[in-house]
C-alpha positions as CSV (number, residue, x, y, z in Angstrom):
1,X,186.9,232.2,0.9
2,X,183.2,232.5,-0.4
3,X,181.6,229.9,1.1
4,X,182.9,229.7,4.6
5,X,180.0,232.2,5.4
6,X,177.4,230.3,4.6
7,X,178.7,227.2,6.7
8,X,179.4,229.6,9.7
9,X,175.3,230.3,9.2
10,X,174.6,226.7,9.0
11,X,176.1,226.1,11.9
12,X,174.2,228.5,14.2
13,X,170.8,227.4,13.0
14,X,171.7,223.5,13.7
15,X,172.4,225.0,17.0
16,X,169.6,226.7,17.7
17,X,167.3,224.3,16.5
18,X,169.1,221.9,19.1
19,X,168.4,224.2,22.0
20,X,165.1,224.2,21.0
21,X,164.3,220.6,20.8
22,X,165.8,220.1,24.2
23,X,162.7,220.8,26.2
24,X,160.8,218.9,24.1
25,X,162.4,215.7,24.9
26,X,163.0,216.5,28.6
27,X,159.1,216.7,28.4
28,X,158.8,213.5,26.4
29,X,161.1,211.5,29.1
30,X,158.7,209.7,31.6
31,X,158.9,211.0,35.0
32,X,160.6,209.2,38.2
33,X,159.3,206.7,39.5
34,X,158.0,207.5,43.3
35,X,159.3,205.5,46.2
36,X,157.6,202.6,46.7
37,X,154.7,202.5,49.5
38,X,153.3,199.5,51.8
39,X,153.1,196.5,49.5
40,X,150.1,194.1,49.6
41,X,150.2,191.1,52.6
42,X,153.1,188.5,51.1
43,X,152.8,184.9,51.3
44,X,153.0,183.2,54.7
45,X,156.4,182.8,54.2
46,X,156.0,179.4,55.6
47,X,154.5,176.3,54.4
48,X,152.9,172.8,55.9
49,X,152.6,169.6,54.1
50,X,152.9,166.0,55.1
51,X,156.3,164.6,56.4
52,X,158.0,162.4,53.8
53,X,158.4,163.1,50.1
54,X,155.5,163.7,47.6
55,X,152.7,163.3,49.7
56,X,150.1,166.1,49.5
57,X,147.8,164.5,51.5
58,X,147.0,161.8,54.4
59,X,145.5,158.6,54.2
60,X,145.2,156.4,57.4
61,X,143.6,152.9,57.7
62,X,142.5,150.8,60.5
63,X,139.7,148.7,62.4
64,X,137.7,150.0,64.9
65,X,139.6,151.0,68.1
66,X,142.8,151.6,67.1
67,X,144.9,154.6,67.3
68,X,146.9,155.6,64.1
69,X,149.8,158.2,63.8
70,X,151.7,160.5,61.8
71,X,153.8,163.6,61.6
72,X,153.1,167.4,59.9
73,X,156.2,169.3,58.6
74,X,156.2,172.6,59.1
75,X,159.0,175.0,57.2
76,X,159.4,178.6,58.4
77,X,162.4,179.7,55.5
78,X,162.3,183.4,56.5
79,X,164.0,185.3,59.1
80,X,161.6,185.8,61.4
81,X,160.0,182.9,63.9
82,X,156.6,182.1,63.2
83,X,153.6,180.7,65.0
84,X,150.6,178.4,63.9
85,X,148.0,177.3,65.2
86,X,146.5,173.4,64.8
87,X,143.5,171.6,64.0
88,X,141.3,169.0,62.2
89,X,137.9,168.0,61.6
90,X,135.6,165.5,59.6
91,X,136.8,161.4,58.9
92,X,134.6,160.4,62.2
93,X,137.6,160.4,64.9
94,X,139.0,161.8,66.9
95,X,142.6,164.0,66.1
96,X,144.8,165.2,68.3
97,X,148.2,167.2,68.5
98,X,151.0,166.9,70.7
99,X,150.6,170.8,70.5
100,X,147.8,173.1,69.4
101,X,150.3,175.8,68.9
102,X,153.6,175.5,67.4
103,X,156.7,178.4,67.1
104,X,158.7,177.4,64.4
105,X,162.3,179.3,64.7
106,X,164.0,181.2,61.5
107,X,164.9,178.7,58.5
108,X,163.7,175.6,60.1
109,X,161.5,172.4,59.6
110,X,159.5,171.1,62.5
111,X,158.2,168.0,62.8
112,X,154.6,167.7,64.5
113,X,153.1,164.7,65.8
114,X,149.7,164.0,65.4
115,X,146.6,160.9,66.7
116,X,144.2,159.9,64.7
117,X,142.0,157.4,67.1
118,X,139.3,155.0,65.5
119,X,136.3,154.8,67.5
120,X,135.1,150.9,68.5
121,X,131.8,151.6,67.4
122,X,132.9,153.1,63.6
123,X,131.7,151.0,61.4
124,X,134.0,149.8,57.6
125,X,134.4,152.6,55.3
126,X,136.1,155.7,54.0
127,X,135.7,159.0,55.9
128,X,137.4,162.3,54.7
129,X,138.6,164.9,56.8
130,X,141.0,168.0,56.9
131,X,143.8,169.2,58.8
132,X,144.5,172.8,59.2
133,X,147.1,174.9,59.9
134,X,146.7,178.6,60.5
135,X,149.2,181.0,60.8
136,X,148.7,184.1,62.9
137,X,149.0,187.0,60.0
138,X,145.3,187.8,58.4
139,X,144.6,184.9,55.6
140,X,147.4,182.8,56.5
141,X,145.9,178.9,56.4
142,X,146.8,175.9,54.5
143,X,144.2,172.9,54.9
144,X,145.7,169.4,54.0
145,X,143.0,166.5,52.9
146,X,143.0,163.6,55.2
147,X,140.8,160.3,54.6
148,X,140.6,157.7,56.8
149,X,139.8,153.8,56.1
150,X,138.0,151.7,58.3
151,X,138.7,148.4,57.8
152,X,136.4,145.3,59.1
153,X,134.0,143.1,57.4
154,X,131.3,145.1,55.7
155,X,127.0,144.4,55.7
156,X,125.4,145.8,53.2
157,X,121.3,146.1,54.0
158,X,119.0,148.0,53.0
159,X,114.9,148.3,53.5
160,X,111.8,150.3,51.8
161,X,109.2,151.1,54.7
162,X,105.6,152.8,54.8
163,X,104.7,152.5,51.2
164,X,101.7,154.4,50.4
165,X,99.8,155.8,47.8
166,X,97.8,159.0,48.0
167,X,95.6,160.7,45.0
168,X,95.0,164.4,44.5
169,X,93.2,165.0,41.1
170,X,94.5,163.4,38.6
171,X,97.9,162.6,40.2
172,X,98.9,160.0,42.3
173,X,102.1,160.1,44.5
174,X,104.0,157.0,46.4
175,X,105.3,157.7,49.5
176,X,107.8,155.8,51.3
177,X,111.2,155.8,53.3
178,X,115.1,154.2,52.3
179,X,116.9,152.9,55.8
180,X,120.4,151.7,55.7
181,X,120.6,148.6,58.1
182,X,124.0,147.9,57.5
183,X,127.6,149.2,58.2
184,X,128.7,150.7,55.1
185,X,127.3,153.6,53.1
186,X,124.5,152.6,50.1
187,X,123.4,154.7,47.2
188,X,120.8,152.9,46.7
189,X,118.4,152.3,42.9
190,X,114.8,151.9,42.8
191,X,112.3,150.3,40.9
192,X,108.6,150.8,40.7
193,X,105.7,148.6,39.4
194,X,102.0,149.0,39.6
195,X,99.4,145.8,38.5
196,X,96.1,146.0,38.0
197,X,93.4,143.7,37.8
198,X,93.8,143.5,34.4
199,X,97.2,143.9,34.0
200,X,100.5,146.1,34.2
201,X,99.5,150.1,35.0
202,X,103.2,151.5,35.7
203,X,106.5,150.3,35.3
204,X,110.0,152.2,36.1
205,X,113.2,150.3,35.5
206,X,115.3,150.7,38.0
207,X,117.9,154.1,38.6
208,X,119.9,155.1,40.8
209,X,118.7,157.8,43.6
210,X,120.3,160.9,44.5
211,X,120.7,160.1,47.8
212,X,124.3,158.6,49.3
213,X,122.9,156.7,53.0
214,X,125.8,156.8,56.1
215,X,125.3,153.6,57.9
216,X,121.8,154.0,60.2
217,X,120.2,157.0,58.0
218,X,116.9,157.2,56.5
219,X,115.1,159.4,53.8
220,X,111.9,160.1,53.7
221,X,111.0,160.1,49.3
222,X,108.3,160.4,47.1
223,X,107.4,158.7,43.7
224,X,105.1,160.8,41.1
225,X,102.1,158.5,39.3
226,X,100.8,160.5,36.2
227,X,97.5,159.4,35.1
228,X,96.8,156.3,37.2
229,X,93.1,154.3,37.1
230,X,90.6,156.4,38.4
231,X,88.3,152.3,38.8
232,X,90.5,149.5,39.9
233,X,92.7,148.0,42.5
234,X,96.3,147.9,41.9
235,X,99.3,146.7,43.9
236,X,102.4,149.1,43.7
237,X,105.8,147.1,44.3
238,X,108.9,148.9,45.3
239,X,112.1,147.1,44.6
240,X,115.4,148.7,46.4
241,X,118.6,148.0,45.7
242,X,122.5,148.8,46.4
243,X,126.3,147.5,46.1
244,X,126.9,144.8,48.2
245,X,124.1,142.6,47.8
246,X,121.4,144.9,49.8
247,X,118.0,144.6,48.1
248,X,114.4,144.6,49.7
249,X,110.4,145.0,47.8
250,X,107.5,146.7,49.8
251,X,104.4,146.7,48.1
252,X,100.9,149.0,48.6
253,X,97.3,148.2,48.2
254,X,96.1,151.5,45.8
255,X,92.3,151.1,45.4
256,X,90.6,153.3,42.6
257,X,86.6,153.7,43.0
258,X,84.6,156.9,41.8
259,X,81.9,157.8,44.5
260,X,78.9,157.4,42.2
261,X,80.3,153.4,42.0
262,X,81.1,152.8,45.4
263,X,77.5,154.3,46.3
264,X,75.4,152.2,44.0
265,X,77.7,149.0,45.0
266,X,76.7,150.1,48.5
267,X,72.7,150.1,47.4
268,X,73.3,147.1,45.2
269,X,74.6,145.3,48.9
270,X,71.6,146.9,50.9
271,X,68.9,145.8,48.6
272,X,70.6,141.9,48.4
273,X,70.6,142.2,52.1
274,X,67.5,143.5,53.2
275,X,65.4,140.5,50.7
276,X,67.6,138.1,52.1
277,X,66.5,139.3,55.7
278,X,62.8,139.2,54.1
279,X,63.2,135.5,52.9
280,X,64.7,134.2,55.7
281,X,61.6,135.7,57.9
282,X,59.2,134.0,55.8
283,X,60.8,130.5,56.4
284,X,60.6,130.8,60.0
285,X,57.4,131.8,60.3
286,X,56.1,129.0,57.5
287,X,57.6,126.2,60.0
288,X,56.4,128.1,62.8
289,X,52.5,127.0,61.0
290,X,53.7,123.8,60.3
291,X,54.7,123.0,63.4
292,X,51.7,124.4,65.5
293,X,49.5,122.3,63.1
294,X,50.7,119.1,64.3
295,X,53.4,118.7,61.4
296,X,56.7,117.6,62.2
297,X,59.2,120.3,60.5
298,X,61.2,119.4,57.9
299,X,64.4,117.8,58.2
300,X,66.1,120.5,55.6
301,X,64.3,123.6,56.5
302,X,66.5,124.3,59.2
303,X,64.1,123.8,62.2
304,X,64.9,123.5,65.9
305,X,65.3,120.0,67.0
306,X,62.7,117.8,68.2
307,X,62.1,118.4,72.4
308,X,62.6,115.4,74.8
309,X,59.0,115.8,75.4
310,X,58.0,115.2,71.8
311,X,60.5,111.7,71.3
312,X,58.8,110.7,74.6
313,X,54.7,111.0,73.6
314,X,56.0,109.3,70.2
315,X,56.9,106.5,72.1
316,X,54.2,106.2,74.8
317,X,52.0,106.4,71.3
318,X,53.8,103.3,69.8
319,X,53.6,101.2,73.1
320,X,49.7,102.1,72.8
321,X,49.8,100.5,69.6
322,X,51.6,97.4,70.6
323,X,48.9,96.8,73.3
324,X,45.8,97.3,71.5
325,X,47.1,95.0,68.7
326,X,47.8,92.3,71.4
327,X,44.6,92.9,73.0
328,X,42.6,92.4,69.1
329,X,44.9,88.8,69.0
330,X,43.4,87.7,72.0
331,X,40.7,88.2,71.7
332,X,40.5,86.5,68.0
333,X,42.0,83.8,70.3
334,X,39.7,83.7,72.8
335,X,36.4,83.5,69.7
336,X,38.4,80.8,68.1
337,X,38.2,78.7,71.6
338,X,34.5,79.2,72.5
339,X,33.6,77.9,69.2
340,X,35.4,74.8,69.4
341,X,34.5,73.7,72.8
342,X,30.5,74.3,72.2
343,X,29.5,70.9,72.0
344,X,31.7,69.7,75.1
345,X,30.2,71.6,77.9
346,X,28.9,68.7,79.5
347,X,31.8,67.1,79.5
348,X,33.8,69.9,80.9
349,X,31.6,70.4,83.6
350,X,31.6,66.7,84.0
351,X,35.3,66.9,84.2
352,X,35.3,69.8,86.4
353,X,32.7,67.4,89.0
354,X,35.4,65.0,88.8
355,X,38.6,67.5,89.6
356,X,36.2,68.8,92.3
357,X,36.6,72.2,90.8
358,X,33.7,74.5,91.2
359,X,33.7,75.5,87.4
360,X,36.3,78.8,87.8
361,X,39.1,77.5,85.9
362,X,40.3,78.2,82.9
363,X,37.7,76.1,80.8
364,X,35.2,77.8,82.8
365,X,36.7,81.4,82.1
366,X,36.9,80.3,78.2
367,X,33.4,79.3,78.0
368,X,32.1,82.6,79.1
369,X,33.8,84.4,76.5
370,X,32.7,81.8,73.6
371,X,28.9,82.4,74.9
372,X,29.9,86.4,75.1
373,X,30.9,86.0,71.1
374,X,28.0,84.1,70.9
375,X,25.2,86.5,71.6
């Protein structure tokens, strides 16, 4: 038939072309895949957590002294026994193992003891810690949190110290230090206030400090003072405070005086000094005239006190006195009784025949004086 050799040609080229696309495609398929080399370090294999169910962690509590316990659980589910090493740090006590190595057979769980012992002198509070187990191939550690509670009545105290204040240009800065007297940790706040003579300079509400204080630390801070008095005299209060109750105020004497005004205040003080010296010389040596003239010195100028000497001739001079003014009264007497017994003589003397008295008696002795005032 006529057309059979046209399909016969047909036929050979679908072949051909079909022997030819065969390399093509061998080409296009992705090569083999080479046999697989050393792999990268697996997984430990093994695992550690704390006994019990759905605990990650460990959380112990106690007063001072005691010793608390509890277990680790350590799974090896390979083939193979493995070995790890224990340990743990931080939370303030002391930990130990029943072990510090542990071999943990093929597809098995062990159970490791552990101490945690709470020293007498710890003082209330949280500590954290870690516990670590390393295995022994190259990056093989699991570290478990632990925190420990110390439990006990807490003090909270806190104190400012050394407050000063120190200038340098035209910037002032307030030192002082934070101590933690009590027994649990403080973060403490702080408040500062400056007062002037004539009111409030600087004034900081308080805020709370960066600083978290274990029981007995102290921190050493400083306070910046932009733009403070350069003439006055201020007193800077610190005011600390923290949970608890723990609050304490220190305050600083800042004095502000520019050298041209403390050196005339210095003159000013000189000068007021030296005339007071110079007033007070001229005082002493006024009495000193006074006194050498025969004056008494006066009872407010400040004079030394009268001598024995001097309270003794003022005396002697008043006795004088007395006995010259009895001596003029006699002697008024005396003129009083010659004048009265001048025209008796004769009878006194006659009188004085009679007594037998030879005329030195007392009549006798008046007479005389009465002819003395006579002539």
């Amino acid at each position: 038939m006529p057309f059979r050799p046209r399909t016969a040609a047909t036929g050979a080229a679908l072949a051909a072309a079909a022997v030819l696309l065969c390399p093509a495609a061998a080409a296009a398929r992705p090569p083999a895949a080479a046999p697989a080399g050393p792999s990268a370090p697996a997984p430990p294999g093994w695992s550690a957590a704390p006994t019990g169910a759905a605990r990650t962690s460990y959380y112990l509590e106690g007063p001072p002294g005691t010793a608390l316990t509890d277990r680790l659980a350590v799974r090896n589910p390979s083939d193979r026994p493995v070995t790890v090493r224990l340990a743990g740090d931080g939370a303030g006590a002391r930990l130990a193992f029943g072990t510090a190595e542990v071999t943990v057979p093929p597809r098995t769980q062990a159970s490791v003891p552990f101490t945690l012992t709470v020293p007498g002198t710890a003082t209330p509070g949280s500590r954290p810690g870690t516990l670590t187990v390393t295995g022994t191939a190259p990056g093989a550690r699991i570290r478990i949190p632990l925190r420990l509670r110390v439990t006990g009545p807490t003090l909270s105290a806190l104190t400012v110290e050394h407050v000063s204040v120190t200038r340098q240009g035209s910037t002032a800065t307030i030192h002082y230090t934070l101590v933690n007297r009590g027994n649990t940790a403080l973060r403490p706040r702080l408040e500062v206030r400056a007062d002037g003579l004539f009111g409030p300079l600087l004034h900081r509400p308080a805020r709370p400090l960066p600083d978290v204080l274990p029981p007995g630390a102290r921190v050493d801070r400083t306070e910046t003072w932009p733009d403070p008095p350069a003439l006055d005299a201020a007193d800077v209060r610190l005011t600390a405070t923290a949970a608890g109750g723990a609050r304490d105020t220190a305050t600083a004497r800042y004095t502000a005086a520019p050298w041209g005004a403390g050196a005339a205040l210095l003159l000013l003080l000189a000068a007021g000094g030296g005339g007071w010296a110079v007033l007070r010389h001229r005082g002493r040596t006024g009495r000193a005239d006074r006194t050498g003239a025969g004056g008494a010195p006066d009872d407010g100028g400040g004079g030394p006190p009268a001598r024995p000497e001097s309270r003794t001739t003022d005396g002697a001079r008043r006795a004088s006195g007395t006995r010259t003014e009895r001596t003029d009264r006699a002697d008024r007497t005396g003129s009083r009784s010659g004048t009265s017994s001048t025209g008796s003589t004769g009878s006194t003397g006659s009188t004085g025949s009679t007594d037998g008295t030879d005329g030195t008696g007392p009549t006798t002795a008046a007479a005389r004086t009465g002819s003395g005032v006579r002539g």
